[in-house]
Each structure stands twice: as C-alpha cells, then as structure tokens.
C-alpha positions in Angstrom: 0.0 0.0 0.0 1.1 3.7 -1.0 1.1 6.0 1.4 0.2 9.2 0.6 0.8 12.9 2.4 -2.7 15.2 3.0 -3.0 18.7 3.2 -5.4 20.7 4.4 -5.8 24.4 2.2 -8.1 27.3 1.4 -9.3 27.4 -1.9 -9.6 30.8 -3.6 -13.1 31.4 -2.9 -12.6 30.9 1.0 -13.7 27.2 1.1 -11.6 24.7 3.0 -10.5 21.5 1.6 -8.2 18.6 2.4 -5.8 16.9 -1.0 -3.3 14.7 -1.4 -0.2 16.8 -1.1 1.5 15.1 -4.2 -1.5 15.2 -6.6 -3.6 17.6 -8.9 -6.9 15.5 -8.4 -9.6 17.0 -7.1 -10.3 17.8 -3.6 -11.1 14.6 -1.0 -13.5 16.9 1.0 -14.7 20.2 1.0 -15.7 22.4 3.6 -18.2 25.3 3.1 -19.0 28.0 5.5 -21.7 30.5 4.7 -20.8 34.3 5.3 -22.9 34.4 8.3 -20.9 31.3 9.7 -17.5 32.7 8.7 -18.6 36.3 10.8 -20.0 34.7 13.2 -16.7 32.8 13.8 -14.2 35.8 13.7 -12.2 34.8 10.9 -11.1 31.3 12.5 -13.6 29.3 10.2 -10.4 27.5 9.1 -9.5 26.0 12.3 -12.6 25.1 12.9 -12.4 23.0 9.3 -8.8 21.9 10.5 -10.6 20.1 13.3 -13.8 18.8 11.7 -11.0 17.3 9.1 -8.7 15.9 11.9 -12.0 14.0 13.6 -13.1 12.5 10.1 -9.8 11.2 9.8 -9.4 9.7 13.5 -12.7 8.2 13.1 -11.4 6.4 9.7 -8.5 5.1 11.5 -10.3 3.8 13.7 -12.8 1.8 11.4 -10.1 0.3 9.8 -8.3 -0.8 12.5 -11.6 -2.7 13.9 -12.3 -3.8 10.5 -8.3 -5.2 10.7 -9.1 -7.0 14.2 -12.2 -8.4 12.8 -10.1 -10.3 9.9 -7.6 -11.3 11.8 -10.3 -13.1 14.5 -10.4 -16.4 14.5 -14.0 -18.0 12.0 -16.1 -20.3 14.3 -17.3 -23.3 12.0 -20.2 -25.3 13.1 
C-alpha cells in the first residue's frame, strides 16, 4: 500500500479542503461556511475546518483498525 501525504488548504473562494499533497486531483472533501458562519466565527472558520478534518480522519482510522481485528479473529465453523 502507497502511502500518501494530505494537506489541508483554502481554496480561492474561502472554502476549506483537504488533498493529497503530491496530486492535482480533485479535492477529498470540502468544507463550506456560509458568510454568516465565517462572521460569526471571527475569521477562525479555518480552524474550525482543521478540526472537523482531523476528527473524520481519527474516526477512519479507527474503522479500519476494527475492521483489521475483525479479519484477523479467528471463523467459528459449526
């Protein structure tokens, strides 16, 4: 398996979104915050993405390493 460096940037038109640092692709997910939002938060709408992102990403970690133990139990025949 590859591994493969993310980033986390802010687009042009103020949107956050997290890529693969060594790729051109599009974006893996993008994060919108209305106007209203982004005043509401003072400007640090992009650490707030910064830690929705991190969460998704400890939560997939996660899933895959139960989905690992659950392969590597042993199969009960009857």
């Amino acid at each position: 398996m590859t591994t493969s460096f993310l980033e986390i940037i802010e687009l042009s038109d103020g949107d956050v979104a997290l890529q693969k640092a060594d790729s051109e692709d599009e974006q893996l997910v993008t994060i919108h915050f209305s106007d209203e939002a982004k005043a509401m938060l003072q400007g640090d709408y992009v650490q707030i993405a910064k830690g929705m992102i991190q969460a998704g990403l400890q939560i997939v970690g996660r899933m895959q390493e139960e989905a690992e133990q659950l392969e590597e139990a042993p199969k009960i025949v009857h």
